[in-house]
Each structure stands twice: as C-alpha cells, then as structure tokens.
C-alpha positions as CSV (number, residue, x, y, z in Angstrom):
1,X,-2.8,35.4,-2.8
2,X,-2.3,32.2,-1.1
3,X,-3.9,31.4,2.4
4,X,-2.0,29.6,4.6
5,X,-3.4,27.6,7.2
6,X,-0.2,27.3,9.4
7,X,3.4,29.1,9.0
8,X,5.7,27.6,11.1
9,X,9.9,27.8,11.3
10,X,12.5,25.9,14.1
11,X,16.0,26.4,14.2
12,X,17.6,23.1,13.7
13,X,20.2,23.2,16.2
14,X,17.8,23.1,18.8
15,X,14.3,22.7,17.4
16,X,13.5,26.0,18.8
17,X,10.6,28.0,17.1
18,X,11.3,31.0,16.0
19,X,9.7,33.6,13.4
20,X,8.4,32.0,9.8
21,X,10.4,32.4,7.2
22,X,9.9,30.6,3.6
23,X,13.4,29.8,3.1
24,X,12.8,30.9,-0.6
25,X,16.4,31.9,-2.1
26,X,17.9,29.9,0.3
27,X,21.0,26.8,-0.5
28,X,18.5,24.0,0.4
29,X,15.7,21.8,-0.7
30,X,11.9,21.2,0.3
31,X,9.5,19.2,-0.4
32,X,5.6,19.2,-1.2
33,X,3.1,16.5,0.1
34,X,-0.4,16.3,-0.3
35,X,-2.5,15.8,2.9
36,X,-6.1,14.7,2.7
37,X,-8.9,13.8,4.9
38,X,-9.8,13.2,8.7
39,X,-8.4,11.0,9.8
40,X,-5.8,12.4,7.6
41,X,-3.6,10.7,4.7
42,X,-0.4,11.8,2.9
43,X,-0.2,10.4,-0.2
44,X,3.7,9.0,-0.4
45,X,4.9,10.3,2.5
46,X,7.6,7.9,3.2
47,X,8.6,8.3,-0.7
48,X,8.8,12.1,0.1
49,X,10.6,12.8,3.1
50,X,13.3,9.7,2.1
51,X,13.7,11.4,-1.5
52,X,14.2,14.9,0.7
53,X,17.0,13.1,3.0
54,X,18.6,11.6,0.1
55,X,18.8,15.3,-2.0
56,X,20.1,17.5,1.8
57,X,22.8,14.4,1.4
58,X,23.9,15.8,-1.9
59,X,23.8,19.6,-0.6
60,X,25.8,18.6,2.4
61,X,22.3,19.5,4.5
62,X,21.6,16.1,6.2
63,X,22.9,16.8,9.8
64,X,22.4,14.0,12.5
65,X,18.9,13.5,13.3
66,X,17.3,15.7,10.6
67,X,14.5,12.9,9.2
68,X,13.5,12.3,13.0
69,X,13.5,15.9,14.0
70,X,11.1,16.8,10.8
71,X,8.8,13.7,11.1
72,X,8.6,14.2,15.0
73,X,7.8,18.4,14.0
74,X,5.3,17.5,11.5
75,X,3.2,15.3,14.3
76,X,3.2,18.5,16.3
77,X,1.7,20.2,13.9
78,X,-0.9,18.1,11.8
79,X,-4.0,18.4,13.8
80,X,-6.5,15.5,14.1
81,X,-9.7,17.5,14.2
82,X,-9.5,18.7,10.9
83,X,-10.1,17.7,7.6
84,X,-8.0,18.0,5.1
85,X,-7.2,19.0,1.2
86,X,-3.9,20.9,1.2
87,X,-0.2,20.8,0.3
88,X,2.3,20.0,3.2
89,X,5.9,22.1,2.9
90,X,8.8,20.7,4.3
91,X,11.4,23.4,3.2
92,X,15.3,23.1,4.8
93,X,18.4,25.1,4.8
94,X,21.4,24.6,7.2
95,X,19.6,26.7,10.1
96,X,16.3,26.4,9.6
97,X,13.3,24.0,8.7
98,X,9.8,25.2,7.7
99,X,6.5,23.8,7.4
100,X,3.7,25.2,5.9
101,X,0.1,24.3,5.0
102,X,-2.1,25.7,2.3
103,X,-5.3,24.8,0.3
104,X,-4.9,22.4,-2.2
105,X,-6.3,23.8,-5.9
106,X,-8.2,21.4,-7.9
107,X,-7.3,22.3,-11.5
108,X,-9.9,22.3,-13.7
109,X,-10.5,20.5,-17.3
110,X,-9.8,24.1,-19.4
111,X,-6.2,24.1,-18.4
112,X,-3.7,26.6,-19.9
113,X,0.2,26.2,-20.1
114,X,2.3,29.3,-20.7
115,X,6.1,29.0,-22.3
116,X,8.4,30.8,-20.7
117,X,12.2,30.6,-21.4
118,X,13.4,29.5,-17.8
119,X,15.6,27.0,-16.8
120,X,15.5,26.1,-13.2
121,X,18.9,26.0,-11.0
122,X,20.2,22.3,-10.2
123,X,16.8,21.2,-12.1
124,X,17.5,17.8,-11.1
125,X,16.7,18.9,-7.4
126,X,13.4,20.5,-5.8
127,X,15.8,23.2,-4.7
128,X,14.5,26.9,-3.0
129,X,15.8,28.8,-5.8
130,X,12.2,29.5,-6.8
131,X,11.9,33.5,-7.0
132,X,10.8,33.8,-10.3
133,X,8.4,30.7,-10.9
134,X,7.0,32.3,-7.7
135,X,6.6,35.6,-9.2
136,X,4.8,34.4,-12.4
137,X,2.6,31.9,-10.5
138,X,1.1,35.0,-8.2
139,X,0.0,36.0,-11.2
140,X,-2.1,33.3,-12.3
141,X,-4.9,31.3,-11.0
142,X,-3.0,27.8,-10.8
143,X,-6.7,25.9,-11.4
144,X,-6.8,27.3,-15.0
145,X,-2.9,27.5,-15.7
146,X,1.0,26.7,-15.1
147,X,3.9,27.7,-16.5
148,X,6.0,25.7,-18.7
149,X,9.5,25.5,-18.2
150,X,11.9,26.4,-22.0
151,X,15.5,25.9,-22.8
152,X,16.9,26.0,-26.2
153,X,14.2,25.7,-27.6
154,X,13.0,22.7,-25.5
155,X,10.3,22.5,-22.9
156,X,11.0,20.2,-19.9
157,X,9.0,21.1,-16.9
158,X,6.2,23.1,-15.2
159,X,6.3,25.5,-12.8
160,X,4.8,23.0,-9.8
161,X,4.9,19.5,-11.9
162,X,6.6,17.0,-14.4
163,X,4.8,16.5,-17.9
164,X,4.0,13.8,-19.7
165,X,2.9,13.7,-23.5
166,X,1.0,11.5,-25.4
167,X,0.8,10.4,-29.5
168,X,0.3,7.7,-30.9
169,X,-1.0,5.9,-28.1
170,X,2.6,6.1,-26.3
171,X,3.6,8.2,-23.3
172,X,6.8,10.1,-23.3
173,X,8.9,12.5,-21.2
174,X,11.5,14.7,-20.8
175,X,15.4,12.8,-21.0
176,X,17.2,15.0,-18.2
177,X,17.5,18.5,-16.9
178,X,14.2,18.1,-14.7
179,X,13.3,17.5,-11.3
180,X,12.0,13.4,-11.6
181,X,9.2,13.6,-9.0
182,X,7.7,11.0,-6.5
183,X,4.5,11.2,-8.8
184,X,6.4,10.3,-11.8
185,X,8.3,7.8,-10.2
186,X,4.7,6.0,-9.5
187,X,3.7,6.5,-13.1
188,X,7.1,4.6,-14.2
189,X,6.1,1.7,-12.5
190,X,2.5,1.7,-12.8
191,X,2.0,2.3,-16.8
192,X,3.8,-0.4,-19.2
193,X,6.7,2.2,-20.5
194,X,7.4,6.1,-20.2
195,X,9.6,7.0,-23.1
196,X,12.8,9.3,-22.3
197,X,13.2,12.1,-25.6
198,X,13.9,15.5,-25.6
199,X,10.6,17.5,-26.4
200,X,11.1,20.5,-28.8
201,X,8.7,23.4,-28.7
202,X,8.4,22.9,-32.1
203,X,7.2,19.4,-31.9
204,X,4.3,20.0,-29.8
205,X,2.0,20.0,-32.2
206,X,2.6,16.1,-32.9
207,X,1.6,15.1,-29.3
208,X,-2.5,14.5,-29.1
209,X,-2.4,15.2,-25.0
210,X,0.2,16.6,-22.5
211,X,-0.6,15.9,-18.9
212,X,0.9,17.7,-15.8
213,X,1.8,15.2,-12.8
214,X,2.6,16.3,-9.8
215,X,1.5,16.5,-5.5
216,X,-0.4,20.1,-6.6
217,X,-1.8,19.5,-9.8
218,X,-2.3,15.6,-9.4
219,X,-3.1,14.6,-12.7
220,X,-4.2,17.9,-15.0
221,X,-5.4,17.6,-18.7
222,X,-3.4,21.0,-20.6
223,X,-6.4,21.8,-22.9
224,X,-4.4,24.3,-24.7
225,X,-0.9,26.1,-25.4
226,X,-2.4,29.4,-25.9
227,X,1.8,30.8,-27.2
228,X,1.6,27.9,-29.9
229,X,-1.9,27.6,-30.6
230,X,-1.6,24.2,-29.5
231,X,-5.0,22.7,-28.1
232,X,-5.5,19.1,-26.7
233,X,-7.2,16.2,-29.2
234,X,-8.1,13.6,-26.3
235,X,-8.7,12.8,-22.8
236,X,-7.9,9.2,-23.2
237,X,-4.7,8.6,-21.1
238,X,-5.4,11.5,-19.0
239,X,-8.7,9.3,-17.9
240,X,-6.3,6.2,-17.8
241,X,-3.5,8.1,-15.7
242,X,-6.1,9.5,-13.4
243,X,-8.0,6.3,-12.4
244,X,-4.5,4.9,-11.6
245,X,-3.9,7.5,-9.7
246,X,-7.4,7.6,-8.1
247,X,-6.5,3.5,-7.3
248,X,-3.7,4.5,-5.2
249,X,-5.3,7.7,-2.8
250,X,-8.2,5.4,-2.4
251,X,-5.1,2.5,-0.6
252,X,-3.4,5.1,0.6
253,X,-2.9,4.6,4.7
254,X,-3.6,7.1,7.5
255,X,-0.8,9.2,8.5
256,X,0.2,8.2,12.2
C-alpha cells in the first residue's frame, strides 16, 4: 500500500482547501515530478508543469491563472527541512487540484514486465482515467515489475513509463497511441536518433534490451518478459541511457 507523505486538495475557484480527493476517474490530467534532496530539486519541473498547461488547454481545463495558482500551492507545500526522494502529483479537474507526495521506489536490476491487453483512454494524454492500471499496480511491488500496455497485438506503454528497445545497437519506440513523456522528450534530444515503429508482441524476441523511462522508474533495465519467456541479453544502453540521465540530476537546479 502506498504511504503518502502529504494529501492535499483546493478548490480552484477560490484556492480554498478542502478534503483530499485523488481525482482518479475524473475529465482531467496530472502530472508526476520527481523531487529529490535538501535543498530540494525537481528534475524538469518547468518541462512538467508547461506540458500540464499545454494538455488542460486541450481538455478545455486551463482557466485564468491555473499555472500561478499551482506553482504558488506547491511552494506552500514543499517543505525546506526535509529531504527528499519522492514523486510530486499535480492532478486537475475543473473544480479541483491535488497534490500529493509519496516515496519514490528505486527499481531494482531483476525487473519483470507483465502483458496485459489495455489500451489507455486519450493515450496521447497523462489523463486520470487510471482505475485499472491502479488496480493491477496494487498488486505488485513496482521495484521488481510494471505492467505493459497491449493493443492488437502490439505493446506501446507501461503502466507508469514510456519504453524504449534496443537491437542491433539502435534504439527504437513506439510510433503513436502513447503518452510521449518529459523523460523521453530528453532522451530524443540527448541520444543520436530514437526510431518510431510499431512494436509487435511477437517481435520482442528480436530486441537484445527494453528499458522503461519515466519520472518513477527513471531509467529501469526489464530483465525479463516472464508471459513471453522473453529475458534481457545486455545492459549496454541501459548503462549508456542511465549515465545520461545521471549527467542531468547531477545539473539539475534547486527548486525555489
């Protein structure tokens, strides 16, 4: 069961606080940020809350002064006394926003992926229709294993992150139907070129790694497939993707 270490909700027209509520069902969109250290950092924040803006545009969501309101509700409630490791919700729906904070998991290097035939709703957005990745995630411990998002036979996301896969020393991922996240959106720039292809479940077995990327999992090694028998045959991008990675938290600027 997860452990939060704050729940909090405020009415937007008014900022008032009111009783927590997830927002989980809901017509609207959140976002997850990591926050780390004291004094504390928040790896692409400004990346995070603009993509957020930009998505409550699309829903119709983005009512006059809503970036302000949720940067000036955050500074409320990030303390500077502690130190931190744990994911930063910002979830919002046309009454309410929500923050939450919870410990971030470190995955570990034996990493299981589980199919499941899902498709999320509006993939394309990090929308709160999340009630049944929820329910199979309670189920799990999320250092050892995620879920992995099917379609027609195709597999395009996890649960909590984008993939990428790896053969023959080239980096691919999914063409469309996913949510592209602020983490990927890094990795396009930083590595030399991300390939776009659909990836069949039954082509899995041609890929030598598949790497999770994401605010939660950061970068995380799949070791194995268990539904496919599918197991991993190298570490070598994941050790490239992660000291890229590691290069930007160590530049990344305090939160003020």
């Amino acid at each position: 069961m997860v452990t939060y270490l704050l729940k909090k909700s405020y009415q937007r027209k008014d900022l008032k606080e009111i009783n927590f509520k997830d927002l989980w069902g809901n017509h609207g969109l959140f976002t997850t940020m990591w926050i780390f250290g004291r004094p504390h950092k928040i790896l692409f924040f400004k990346k995070h809350i603009k993509n957020l803006i930009k998505s409550l545009k699309v829903y119709k969501l983005n009512k006059k002064s809503i970036e302000k309101n949720i940067i000036n509700l955050l500074k409320i409630n990030i303390q500077k006394n502690i130190k931190y490791n744990h994911l930063l919700r910002v979830a919002v729906d046309n009454k309410i926003i929500s923050i939450s904070l919870r410990k971030r998991p470190t995955p570990k290097l034996k990493f299981n992926l589980k199919l499941i035939n899902y498709k999320r709703h509006k993939p394309e957005f990090k929308n709160l229709k999340y009630q049944v990745i929820l329910k199979y995630l309670s189920k799990m411990d999320t250092t050892k294993s995620d879920i992995g998002l099917c379609s027609n036979k195709k597999l395009f996301e996890s649960g909590t992150s984008n993939i990428l896969f790896i053969k023959n020393n080239k980096i691919f991922s999914p063409i469309n139907k996913i949510y592209k996240g602020i983490t990927l959106n890094f990795f396009e720039k930083k590595v030399k070129k991300i390939l776009k292809r659909d990836i069949s479940i039954k082509s899995l077995y041609e890929y030598d790694e598949i790497i999770l990327i994401g605010s939660g999992k950061g970068v995380t090694s799949i070791e194995t497939i268990n539904d496919i028998k599918w197991k991993r045959k190298s570490l070598k991008f994941y050790n490239i993707l992660l000291n890229i990675y590691k290069s930007e938290i160590n530049k990344c600027s305090i939160y003020k």
